[in-house]
C-alpha positions in Angstrom: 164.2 -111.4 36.1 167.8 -109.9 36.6 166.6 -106.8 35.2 163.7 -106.1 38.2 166.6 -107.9 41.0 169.2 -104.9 39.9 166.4 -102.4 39.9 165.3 -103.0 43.1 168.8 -103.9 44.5 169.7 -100.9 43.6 166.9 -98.7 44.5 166.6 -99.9 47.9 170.1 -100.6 48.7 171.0 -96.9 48.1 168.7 -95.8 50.9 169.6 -98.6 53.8 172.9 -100.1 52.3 173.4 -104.0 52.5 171.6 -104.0 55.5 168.4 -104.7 53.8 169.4 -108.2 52.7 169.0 -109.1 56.8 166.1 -107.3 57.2 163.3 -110.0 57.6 160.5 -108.2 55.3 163.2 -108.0 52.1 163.5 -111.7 52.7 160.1 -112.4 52.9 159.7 -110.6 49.4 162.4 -112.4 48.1 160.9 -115.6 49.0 158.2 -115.1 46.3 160.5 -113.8 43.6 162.3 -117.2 44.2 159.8 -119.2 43.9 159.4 -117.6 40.5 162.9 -117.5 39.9 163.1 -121.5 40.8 159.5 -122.4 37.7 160.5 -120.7 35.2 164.1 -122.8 35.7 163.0 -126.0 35.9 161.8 -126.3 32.0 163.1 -124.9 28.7 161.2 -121.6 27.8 158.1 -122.8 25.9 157.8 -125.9 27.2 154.0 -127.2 28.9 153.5 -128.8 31.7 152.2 -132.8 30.8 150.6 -135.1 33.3 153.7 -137.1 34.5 155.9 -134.6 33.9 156.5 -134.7 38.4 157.5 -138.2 38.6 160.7 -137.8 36.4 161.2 -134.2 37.5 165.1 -134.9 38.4 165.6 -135.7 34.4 163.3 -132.6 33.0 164.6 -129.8 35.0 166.5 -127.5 32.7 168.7 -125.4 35.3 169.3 -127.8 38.6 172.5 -125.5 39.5 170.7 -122.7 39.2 167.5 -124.0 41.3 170.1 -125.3 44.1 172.2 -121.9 44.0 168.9 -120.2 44.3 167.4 -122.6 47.8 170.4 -122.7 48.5 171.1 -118.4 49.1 167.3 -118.1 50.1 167.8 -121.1 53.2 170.8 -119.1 54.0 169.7 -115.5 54.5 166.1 -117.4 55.9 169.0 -118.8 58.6 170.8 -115.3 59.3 168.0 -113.4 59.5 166.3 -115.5 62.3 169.5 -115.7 64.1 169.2 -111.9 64.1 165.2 -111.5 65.5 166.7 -113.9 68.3 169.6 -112.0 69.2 167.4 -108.9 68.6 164.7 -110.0 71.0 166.8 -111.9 73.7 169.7 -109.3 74.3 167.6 -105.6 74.4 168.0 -102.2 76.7 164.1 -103.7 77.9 166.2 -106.1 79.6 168.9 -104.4 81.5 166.6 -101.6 82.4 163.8 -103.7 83.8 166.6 -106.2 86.1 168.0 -102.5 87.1 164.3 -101.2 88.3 163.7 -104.5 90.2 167.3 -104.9 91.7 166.2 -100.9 93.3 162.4 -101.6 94.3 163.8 -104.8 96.6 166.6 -103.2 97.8 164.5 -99.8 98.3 161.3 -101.7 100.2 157.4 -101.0 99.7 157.8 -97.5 97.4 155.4 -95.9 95.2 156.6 -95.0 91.3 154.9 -92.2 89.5 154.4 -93.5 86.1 155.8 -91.9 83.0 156.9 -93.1 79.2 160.0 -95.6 79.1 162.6 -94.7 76.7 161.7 -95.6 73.0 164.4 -98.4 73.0 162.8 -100.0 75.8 159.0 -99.9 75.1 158.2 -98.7 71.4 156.0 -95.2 71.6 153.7 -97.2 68.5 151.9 -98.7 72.2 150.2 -95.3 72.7 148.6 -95.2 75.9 150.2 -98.6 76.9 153.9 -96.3 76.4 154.2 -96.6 80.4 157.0 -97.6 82.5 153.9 -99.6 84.7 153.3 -101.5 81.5 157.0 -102.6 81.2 157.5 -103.6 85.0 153.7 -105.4 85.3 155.6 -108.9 85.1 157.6 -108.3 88.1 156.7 -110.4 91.2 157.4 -107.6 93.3 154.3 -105.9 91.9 155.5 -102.3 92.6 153.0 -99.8 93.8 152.1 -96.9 91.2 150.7 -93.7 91.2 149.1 -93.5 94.7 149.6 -90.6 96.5 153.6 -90.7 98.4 155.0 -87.9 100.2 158.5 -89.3 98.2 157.1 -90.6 95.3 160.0 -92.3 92.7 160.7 -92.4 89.1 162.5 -94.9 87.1 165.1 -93.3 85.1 166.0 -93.8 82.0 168.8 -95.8 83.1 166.0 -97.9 85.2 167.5 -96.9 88.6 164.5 -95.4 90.9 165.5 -91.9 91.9 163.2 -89.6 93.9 160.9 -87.7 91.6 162.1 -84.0 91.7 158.6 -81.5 91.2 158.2 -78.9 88.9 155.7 -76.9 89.4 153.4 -75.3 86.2 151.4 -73.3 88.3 150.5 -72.4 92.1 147.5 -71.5 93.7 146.8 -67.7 95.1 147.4 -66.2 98.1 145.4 -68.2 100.6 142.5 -66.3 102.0 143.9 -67.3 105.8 147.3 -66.4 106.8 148.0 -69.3 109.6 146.3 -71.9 108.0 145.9 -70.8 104.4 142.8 -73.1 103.2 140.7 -74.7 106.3 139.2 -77.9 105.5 136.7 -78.8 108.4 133.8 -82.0 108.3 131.2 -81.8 105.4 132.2 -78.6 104.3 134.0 -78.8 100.8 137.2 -76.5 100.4 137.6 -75.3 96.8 141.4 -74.0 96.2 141.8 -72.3 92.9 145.1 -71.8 90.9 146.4 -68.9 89.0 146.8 -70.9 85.8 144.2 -73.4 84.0 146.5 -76.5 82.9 145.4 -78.8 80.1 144.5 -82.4 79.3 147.8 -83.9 80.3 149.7 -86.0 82.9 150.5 -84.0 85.6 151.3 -83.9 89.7 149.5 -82.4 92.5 151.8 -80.8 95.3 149.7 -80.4 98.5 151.5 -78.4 101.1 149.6 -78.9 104.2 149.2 -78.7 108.2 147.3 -81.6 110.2 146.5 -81.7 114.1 146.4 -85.8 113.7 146.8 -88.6 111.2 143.5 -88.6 109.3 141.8 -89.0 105.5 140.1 -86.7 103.4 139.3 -86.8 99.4 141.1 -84.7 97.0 139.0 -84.1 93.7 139.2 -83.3 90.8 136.9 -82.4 88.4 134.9 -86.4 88.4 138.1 -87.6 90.0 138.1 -88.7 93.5 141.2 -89.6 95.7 141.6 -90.6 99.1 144.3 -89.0 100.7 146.0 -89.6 104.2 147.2 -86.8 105.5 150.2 -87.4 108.4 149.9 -85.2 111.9 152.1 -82.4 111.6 153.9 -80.1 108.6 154.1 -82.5 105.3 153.8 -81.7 101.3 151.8 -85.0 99.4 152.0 -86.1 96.1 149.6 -87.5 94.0 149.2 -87.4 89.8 146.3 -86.8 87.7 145.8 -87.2 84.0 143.7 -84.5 82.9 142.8 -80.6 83.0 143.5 -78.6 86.3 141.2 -75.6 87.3 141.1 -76.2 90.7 141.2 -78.8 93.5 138.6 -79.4 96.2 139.3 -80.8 99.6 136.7 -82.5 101.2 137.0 -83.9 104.7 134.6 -86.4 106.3 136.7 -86.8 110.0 135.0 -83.7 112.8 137.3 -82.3 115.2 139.9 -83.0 112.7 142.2 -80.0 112.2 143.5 -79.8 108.3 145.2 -76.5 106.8 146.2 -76.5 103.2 149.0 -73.8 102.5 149.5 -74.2 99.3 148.9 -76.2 96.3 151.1 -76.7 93.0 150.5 -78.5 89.7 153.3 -79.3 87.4 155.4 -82.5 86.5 158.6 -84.8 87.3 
């Protein structure tokens, strides 16, 4: 039994140092060996178990200092190692960076936040497609507005202070075909806007540089992917993201007499 403690003592201790006797898994494994450890104590080696034998167990046991010593050095590490998952689990970065996002999104007002991974130390990356900063704020009672389309979208830093996303695009689209008012999106008819580059499967951001005569609303799409836009009267870029591949972006408006003149459009990410 000392034999296989020093063995794998020392195997394991040479690759995470005495670390490993907090770590709660080690102790967990040790809980087994003790139990061992504590029966093959209690009795002379080759002695059977008789009927009876429990009731006067205080008198048969064959190594009670060793027994305590053991209970006693498992109920301790059993101790420190809980202390530690609390402490681990009550005082994280999650917490400082998620008071930091909702101290900025009251003091900032109704925003909208582009959604993008935390850091690792805040929301493990093992959460896949749940590794979103909108997953880590969902408790808030603000409830925060995500990924809808903003003319100043935000981002929460790593830091968990909102910033203003700054765009970078991947690609643009061409030359427009109209040199005042580049692609012309009138009633019913749909206004297709290629780009020069064909972007993955990913999470990226739409940039729509536009002109509108008045305030009115027309759907962005791409590919199966519809999204009701409201375009402001006047000069204005619009953001809005999209998780998927790019090849182009169609514009259809539904409002006549409604004056809409798309310059330019970018794809890329913040």
């Amino acid at each position: 039994m000392l034999v296989v403690f020093l063995l794998a003592g020392s195997g394991r201790s040479q690759l995470f140092g005495l670390e490993i006797g907090r770590d709660v898994r080690f102790v967990a494994d040790a809980s087994v060996v003790a139990a061992v450890a504590i029966a093959m104590a209690m009795f002379p080696p080759g002695a059977t178990a008789r009927p009876g034998t429990g009731r006067n167990l205080g008198r048969t046991l064959e190594h009670p200092r060793v027994i305590a010593l053991i209970l006693l050095v498992l109920l301790a590490n059993c101790g420190a190692t809980s202390l530690k998952i609390v402490q681990a689990w009550s005082d994280t970065s999650a917490e400082l960076y998620v008071r930091t996002a909702q101290v900025d999104i009251q003091r900032l007002g109704d925003i909208v936040i582009f959604d993008r991974p935390p850091p690792n130390d805040v929301l493990s990356p093992w959460f896949l497609e749940d590794h979103l900063v909108s997953r880590v704020l969902a408790p808030l009672p603000e409830r925060p507005r995500f990924d809808q389309p903003s003319e100043s979208p935000y981002v929460v830093a790593d830091n968990g202070h909102l910033v203003l996303a700054q765009f970078r695009p991947a690609t643009n689209s061409p030359p427009a075909p109209e040199q005042e008012c580049g692609w012309r999106v009138e009633a019913g008819t749909p206004s297709l806007i290629p780009l020069e580059s064909e972007l993955f499967n990913f999470r990226w951001v739409l940039r729509l540089t536009y002109f509108a005569g008045s305030t009115m609303q027309a759907e962005v799409v791409i590919g199966d992917h519809r999204t009701s836009v409201t375009f402001e009267a006047g000069a204005h870029d619009v953001y809005l993201p999209y998780v998927g591949a790019v090849q182009s972006v169609v514009i259809v408006s539904r409002q006549p007499l409604a004056t809409l003149c798309i310059t330019q459009v970018s794809v890329g990410q913040i």
